[in-house]
C-alpha positions in Angstrom: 6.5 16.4 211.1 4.4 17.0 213.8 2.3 19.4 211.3 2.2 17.7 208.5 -1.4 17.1 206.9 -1.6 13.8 207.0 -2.2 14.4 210.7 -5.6 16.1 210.6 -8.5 14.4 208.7 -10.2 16.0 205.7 -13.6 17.3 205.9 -15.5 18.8 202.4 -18.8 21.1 203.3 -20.9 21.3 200.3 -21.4 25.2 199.6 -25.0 25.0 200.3 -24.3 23.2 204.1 -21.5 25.9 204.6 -24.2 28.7 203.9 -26.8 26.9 206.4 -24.2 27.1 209.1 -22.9 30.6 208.0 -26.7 31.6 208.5 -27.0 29.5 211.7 -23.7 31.4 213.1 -24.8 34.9 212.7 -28.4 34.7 213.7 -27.1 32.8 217.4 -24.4 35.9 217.5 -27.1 38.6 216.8 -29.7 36.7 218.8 -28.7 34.3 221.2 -30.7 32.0 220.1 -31.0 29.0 222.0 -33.0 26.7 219.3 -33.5 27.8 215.3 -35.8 26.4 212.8 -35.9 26.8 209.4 -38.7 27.2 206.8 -37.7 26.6 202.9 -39.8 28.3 200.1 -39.1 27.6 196.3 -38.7 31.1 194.2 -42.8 31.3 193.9 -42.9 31.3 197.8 -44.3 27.8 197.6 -43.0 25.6 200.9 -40.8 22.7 200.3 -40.3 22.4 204.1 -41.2 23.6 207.3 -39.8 23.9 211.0 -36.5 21.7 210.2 -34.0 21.5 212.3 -30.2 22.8 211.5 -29.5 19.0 211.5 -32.5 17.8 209.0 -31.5 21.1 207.0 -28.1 20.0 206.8 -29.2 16.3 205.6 -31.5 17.4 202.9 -29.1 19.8 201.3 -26.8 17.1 201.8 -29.1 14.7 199.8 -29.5 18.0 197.2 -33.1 17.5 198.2 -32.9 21.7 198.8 -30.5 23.9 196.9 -29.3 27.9 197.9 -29.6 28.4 194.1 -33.4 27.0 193.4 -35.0 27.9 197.3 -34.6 30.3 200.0 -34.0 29.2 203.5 -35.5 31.2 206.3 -34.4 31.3 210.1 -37.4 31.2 212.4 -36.5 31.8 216.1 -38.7 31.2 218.7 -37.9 32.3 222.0 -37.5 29.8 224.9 -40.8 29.7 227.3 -38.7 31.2 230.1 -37.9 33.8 228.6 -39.7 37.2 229.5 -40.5 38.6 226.0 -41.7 42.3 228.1 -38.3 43.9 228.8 
């Protein structure tokens, strides 16, 4: 059958790298962000890491090296330098 599974490959997310993208989603639809960082702080606001990239952020939750449940991941946007920030 033409849509049988067998077909389509199989891809597993982790829940944490679903959650990065989920995150990464929303802010580019509420923002239009053209690039997004992201800063990761342990529950004492302690940083683990700072200005990684959606594709670093996805390797080290990946590698469990950062966890949704232990550390909170923050978007940081920064606009792009032609864009007129006085409208």
């Amino acid at each position: 059958m033409s849509g049988d599974q067998k077909d389509q490959p199989v891809i597993f997310y982790s829940e944490e790298t679903t959650k990065a993208k989920q995150i990464v989603i929303q802010h580019k639809k509420d923002d239009s962000m053209s690039d997004i960082l992201f800063h990761v702080y342990d529950k004492k606001s302690e940083v683990i890491a700072h200005t990684l990239s959606v594709e670093e952020l996805e390797e080290k939750l990946r590698k469990k090296e950062i966890s949704t449940s232990k550390h909170e991941i923050v978007p940081v946007w920064e606009p792009p330098y032609d864009m007129d920030l006085s409208q």
